[in-house]
SEMI-379995 format. One record per residue: residue in one letter; x, y, z of N, C-alpha, C in turn. Coordinates in nm, 4 decimals, always signed. Example, Ala and Ser with C-alpha at 12.3 -4.5 7.8 and 13.67 -1.06 7.14 Angstrom:
BEGIN
+------+----------+----------+----------+----------+----------+----------+----------+----------+----------+
| code |       nx |       ny |       nz |      cax |      cay |      caz |       cx |       cy |       cz |
+------+----------+----------+----------+----------+----------+----------+----------+----------+----------+
|    A |  +1.3190 |  -0.5690 |  +0.7800 |  +1.2300 |  -0.4500 |  +0.7800 |  +1.3200 |  -0.3300 |  +0.7800 |
|    S |  +1.2850 |  -0.2250 |  +0.7080 |  +1.3670 |  -0.1060 |  +0.7140 |  +1.2900 |  +0.0030 |  +0.7870 |
+------+----------+----------+----------+----------+----------+----------+----------+----------+----------+
This chain:
BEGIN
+------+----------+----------+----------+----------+----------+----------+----------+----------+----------+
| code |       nx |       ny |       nz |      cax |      cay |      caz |       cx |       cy |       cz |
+------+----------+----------+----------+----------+----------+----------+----------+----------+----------+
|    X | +10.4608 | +12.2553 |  +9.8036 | +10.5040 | +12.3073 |  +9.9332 | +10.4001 | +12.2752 | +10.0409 |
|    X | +10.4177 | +12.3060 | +10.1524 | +10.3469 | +12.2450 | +10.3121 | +10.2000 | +12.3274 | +10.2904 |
|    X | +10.1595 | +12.4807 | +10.2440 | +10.0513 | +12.5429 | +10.2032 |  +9.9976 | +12.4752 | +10.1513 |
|    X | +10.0689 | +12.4112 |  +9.9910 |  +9.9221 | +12.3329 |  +9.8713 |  +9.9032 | +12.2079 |  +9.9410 |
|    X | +10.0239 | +12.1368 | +10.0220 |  +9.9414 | +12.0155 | +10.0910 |  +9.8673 | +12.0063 | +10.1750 |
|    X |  +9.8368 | +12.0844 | +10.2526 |  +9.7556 | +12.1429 | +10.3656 |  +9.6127 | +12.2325 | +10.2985 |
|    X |  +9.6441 | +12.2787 | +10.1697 |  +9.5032 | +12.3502 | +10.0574 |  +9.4526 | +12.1687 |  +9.9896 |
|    X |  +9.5426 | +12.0871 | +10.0007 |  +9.4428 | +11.9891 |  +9.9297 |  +9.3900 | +11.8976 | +10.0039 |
|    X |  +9.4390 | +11.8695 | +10.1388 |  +9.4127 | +11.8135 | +10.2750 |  +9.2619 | +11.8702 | +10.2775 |
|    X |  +9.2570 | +12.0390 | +10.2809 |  +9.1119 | +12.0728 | +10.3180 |  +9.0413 | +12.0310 | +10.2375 |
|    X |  +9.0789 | +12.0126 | +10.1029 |  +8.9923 | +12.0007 | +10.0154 |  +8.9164 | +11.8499 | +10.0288 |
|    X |  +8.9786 | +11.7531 | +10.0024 |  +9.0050 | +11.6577 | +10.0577 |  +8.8742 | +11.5991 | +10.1834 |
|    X |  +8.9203 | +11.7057 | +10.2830 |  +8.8240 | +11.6854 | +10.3872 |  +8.6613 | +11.7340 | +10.3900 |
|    X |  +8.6940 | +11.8487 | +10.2799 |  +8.5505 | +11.9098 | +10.2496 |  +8.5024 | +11.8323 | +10.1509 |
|    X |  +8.5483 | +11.7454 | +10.0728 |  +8.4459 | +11.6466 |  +9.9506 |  +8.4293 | +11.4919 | +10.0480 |
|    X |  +8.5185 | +11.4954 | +10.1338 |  +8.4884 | +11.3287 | +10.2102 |  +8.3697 | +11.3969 | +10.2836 |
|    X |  +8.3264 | +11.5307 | +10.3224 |  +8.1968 | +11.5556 | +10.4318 |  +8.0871 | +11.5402 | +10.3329 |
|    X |  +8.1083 | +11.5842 | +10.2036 |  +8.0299 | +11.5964 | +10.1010 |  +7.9328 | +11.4662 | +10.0373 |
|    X |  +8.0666 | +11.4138 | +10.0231 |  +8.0141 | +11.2637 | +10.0221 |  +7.9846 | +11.1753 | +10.0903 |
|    X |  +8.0241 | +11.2057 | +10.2074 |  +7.9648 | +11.0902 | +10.3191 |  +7.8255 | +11.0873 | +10.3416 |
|    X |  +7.7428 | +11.1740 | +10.2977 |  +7.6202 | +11.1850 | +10.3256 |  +7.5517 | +11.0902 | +10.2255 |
|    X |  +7.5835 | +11.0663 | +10.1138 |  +7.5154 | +10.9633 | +10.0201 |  +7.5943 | +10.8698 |  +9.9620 |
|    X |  +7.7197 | +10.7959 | +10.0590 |  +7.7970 | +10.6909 | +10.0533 |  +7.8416 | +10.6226 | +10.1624 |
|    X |  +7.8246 | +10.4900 | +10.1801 |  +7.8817 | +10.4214 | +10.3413 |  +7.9994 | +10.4976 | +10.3495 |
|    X |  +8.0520 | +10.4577 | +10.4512 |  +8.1436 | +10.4755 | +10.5733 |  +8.2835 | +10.4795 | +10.4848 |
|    X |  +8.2991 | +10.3188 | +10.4358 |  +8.4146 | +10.2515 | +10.3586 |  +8.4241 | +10.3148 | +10.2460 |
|    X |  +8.3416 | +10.3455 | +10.1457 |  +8.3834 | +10.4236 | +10.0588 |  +8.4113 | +10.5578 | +10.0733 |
|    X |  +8.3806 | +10.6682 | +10.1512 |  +8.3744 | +10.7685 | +10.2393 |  +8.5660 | +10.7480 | +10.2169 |
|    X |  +8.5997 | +10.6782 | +10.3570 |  +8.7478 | +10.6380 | +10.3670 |  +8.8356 | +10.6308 | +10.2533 |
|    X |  +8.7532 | +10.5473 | +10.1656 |  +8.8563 | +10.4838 | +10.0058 |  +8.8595 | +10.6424 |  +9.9370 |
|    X |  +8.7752 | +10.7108 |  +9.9650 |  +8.7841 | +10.7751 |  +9.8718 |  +8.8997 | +10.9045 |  +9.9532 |
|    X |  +8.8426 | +10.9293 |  +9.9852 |  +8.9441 | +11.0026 | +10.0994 |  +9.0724 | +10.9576 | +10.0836 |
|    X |  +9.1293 | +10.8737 | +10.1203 |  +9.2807 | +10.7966 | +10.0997 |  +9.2949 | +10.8189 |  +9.9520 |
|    X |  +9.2077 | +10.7960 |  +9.8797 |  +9.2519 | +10.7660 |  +9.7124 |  +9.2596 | +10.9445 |  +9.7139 |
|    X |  +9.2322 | +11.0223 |  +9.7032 |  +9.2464 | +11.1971 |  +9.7198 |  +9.4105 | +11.1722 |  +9.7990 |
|    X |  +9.4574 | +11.1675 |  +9.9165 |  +9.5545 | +11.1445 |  +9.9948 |  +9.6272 | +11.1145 |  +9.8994 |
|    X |  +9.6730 | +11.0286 |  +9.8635 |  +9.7324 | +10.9602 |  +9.7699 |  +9.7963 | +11.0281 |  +9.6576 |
|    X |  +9.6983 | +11.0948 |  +9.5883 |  +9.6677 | +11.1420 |  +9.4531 |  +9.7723 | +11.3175 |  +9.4824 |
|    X |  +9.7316 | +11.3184 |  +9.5717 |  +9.7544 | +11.4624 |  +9.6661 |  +9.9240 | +11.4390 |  +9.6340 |
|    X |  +9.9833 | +11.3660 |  +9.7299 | +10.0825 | +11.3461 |  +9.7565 | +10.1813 | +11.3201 |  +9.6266 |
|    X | +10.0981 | +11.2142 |  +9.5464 | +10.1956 | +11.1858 |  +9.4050 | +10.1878 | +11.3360 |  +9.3402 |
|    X | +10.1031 | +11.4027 |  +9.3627 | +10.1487 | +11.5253 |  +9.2551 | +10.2305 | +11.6522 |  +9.3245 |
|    X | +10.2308 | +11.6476 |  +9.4613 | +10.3122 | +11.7557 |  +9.4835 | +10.4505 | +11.6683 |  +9.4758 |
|    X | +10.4852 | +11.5437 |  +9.4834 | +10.6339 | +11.4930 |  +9.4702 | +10.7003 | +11.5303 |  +9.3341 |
|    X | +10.6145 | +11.4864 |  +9.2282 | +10.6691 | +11.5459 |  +9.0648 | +10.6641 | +11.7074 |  +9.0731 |
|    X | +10.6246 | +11.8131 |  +9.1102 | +10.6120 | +11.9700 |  +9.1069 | +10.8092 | +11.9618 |  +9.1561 |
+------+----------+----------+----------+----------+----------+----------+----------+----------+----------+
């Protein structure tokens, strides 16, 4: 539902701040999108 995608969005946004500090820019992004992604394929099967 719009709650857990919006609970994994934050999440999401709180490990890309996490990690950006001891990873470039681009992986920062990849990883972020690859979470996005991951996010999305599992609330479609629920």
């Amino acid at each position: 539902n719009a709650q857990t995608v919006q609970e994994l969005l934050h999440t999401s946004v709180a490990n890309l701040e996490r990690m950006s500090s001891g990873l470039p820019h681009e992986d920062s992004c990849y990883a972020a999108w690859l979470d996005f992604n991951l996010a999305s394929m599992r609330t479609e099967t629920i």
